[in-house]
N, C-alpha and C positions, 0 to 999 in steps of 0.2 A: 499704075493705072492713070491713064489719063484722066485730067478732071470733067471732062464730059463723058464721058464711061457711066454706063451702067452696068451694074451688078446684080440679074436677077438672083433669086435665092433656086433651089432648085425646087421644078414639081413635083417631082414623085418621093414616095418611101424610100425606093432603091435608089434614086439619085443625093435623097438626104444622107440617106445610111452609106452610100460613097465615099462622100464628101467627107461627113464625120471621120470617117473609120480613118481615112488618110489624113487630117487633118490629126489622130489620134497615134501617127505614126505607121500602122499599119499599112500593107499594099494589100490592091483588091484587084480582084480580076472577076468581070463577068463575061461567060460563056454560056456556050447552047449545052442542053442539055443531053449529052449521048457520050456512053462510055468511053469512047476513043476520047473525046473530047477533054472528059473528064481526066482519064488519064494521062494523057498530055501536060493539063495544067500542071499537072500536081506535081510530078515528075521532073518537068521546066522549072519551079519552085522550089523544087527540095535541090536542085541539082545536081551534084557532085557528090551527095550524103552517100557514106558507103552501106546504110541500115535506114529504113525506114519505119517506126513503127506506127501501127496502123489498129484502130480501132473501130470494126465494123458497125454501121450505122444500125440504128435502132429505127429512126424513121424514112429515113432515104432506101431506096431501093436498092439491096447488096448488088443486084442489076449491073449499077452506074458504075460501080468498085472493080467490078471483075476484071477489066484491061491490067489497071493499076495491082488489084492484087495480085498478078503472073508477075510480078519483077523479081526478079531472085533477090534483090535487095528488101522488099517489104516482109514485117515478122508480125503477125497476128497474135502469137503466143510466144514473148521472147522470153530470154531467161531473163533474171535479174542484173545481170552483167549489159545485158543486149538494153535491159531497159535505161541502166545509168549513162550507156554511152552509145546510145544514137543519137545521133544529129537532126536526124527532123521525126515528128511525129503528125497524124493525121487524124483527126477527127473531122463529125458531122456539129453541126449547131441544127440545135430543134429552131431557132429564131433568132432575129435580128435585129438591133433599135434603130431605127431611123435619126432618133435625135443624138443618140453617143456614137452611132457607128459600132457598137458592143455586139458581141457574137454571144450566144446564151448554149451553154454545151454542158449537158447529163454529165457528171463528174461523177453519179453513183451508177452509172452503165457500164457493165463488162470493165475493161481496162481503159474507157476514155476520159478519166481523170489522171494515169500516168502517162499515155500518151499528148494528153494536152500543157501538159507541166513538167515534165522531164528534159525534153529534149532540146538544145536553142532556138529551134526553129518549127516553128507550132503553123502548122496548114489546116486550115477548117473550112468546110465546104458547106454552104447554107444555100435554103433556096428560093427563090426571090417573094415567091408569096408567102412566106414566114418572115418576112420585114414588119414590124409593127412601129407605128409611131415612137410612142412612148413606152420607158419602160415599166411604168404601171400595169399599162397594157397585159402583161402576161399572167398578170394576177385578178384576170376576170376570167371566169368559167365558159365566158361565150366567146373568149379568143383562144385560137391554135385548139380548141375543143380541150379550152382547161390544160394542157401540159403544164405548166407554167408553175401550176398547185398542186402539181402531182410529181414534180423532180424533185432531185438534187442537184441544182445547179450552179454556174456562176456565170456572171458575166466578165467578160472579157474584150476588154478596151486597149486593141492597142498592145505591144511589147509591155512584160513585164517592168517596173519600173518604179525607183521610190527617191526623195530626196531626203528622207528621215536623216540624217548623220551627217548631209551637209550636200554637195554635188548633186545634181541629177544622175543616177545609176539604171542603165538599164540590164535586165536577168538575172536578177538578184535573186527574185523566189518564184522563178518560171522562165519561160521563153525572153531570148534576147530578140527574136523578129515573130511578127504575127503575118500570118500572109492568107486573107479572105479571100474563096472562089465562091465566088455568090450564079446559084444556075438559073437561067434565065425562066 
């Protein structure tokens, strides 16, 4: 950067939560909202995966899923073989931090807690007015209409990753790549 360069910071939620999520290692894609669409991304994402497993949204509209659920490669209910060795998995996130870039996803919903941690490559589809500031935010009653108080959640910042034992390590105890479709 040059030194007469300015560096605004960004305006919005979704541009912070951007920002963050890729500065957090993460890729993010945002797109319009409509099923092809949808299932384009996710699909372009997973690429090459010969299994996809696939945990139907809770708040998002099954709607949005239908393209992507026809892939003879996505499994709704796999077995426990299908589960330890698929290569990407999908979930929805109820919300999103603006200031970590963190994706916030039901880990006690249906199978979207083995979907979001089994597989190397974890795709999560959030929707842009579930971007909150801060993550306190989710723990007031008057945001997202309280979800926040009523999951089992985690956040998720970013590829799995720890340097506990010396190196930075990423996929240690989840996803080696995180890949955000934030819908517009």
């Amino acid at each position: 950067m040059a030194a007469n360069e300015t560096v605004l910071a960004p305006s919005s939620d979704l541009e912070r939560f951007v920002a963050a999520a890729t500065a957090a290692v993460a890729t993010v894609e945002v797109i319009d909202r409509s099923p092809a669409v949808v299932s384009d991304a996710i699909l372009r994402a997973a690429g090459a995966a010969n299994r996809i497993l696939f945990a139907p949204p809770q708040d998002l509209p099954a709607e949005l899923f239908a393209d992507f659920a026809r892939d003879p490669r996505v499994k709704t209910d796999p077995t426990p073989d299908e589960m330890v060795n698929s290569p990407a998995g999908v979930t929805e996130a109820f919300a999103g931090v603006a200031r970590t870039g963190s994706v916030c996803v039901d880990v006690g919903y249906r199978k979207t807690g083995m979907a979001s941690l089994l597989a190397p490559l974890h795709i999560v589809v959030v929707a842009s007015e579930t971007i909150v500031p801060q993550p306190r935010d989710l723990f007031r009653e008057d945001v997202l209409g309280g979800k926040g108080l009523s999951r089992n959640f985690v956040f998720i910042t970013g590829p799995s990753a720890t340097a506990d034992m010396g190196p930075l390590v990423r996929g240690v105890h989840g996803p080696h790549r995180l890949h955000i479709v934030v819908l517009k």
